[in-house]
Structures are given as structure tokens and as C-alpha cells.
N, C-alpha and C positions, 0 to 999 in steps of 0.2 A: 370586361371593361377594366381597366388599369386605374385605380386611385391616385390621388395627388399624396407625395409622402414630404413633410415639410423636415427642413434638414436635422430641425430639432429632432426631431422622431428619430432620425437614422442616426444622431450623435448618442442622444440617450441607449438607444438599444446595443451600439456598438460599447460605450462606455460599461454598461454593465456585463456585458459577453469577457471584455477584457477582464474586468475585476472579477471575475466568475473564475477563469482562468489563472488567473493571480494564486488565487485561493487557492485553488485544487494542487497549484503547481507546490505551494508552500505544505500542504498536506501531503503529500507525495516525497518532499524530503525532511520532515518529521519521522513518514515512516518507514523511509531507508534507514534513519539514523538510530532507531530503535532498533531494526533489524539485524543495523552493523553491531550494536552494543549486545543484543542477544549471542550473534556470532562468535564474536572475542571471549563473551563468557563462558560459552559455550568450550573454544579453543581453550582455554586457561582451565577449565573441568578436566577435559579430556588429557593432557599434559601433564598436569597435576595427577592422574589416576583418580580422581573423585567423583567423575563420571557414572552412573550408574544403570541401563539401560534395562527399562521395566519391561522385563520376558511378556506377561502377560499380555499388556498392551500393542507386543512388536508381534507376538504369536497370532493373536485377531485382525492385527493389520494383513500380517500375509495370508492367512485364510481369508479375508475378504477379499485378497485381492486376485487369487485363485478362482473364486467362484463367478 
């Protein structure tokens, strides 16, 4: 059997799906923009020659990724 749904109900739940949405969408380019800022540092290391790529941890990476 099918309920009666009063339109207040469908503005409210659609009101908050949007603002749900809002949110996530602003979290999402927060952390593109951290990303980008990692990037560039990242590029300016490298450039620079001050880069320094820790053997250990890249050696365990590719054996894990071997097995």
C-alpha cells in the first residue's frame, strides 16, 4: 500500500540531499588543492635535485608487489 507523502517531507529530504552534496562537492576541491600543492612541491624537490628517494621503503614496495 502506498503512503500519503506531504510535500513538506519531499522538500525537506530533497533540501538536505542537496546540502549533503554541497558539502562533499567542497571537500573534494579542498582536496584536489592539497594535492596540487603536494605536486608542485614535490616538482620544485625534484628540479632542485633535493629530492631524495628512500631505497628502503621503494625496495618493500616492489617486493610486495611481486608477491
Amino acid at each position: 500500500m502506498i503512503s500519503q507523502t506531504t510535500s513538506s517531507a519531499v522538500r525537506s529530504a530533497y533540501t538536505s540531499n542537496t546540502s549533503d552534496v554541497k558539502m562533499a562537492k567542497t571537500k573534494v576541491g579542498v582536496s584536489q588543492e592539497a594535492n596540487t600543492s603536494k605536486i608542485d612541491k614535490l616538482k620544485e624537490l625534484i628540479d632542485s635535485g633535493e629530492y631524495k628517494v628512500n631505497i628502503q621503503s621503494l625496495s618493500e614496495k616492489m617486493a610486495d608487489s611481486l608477491l
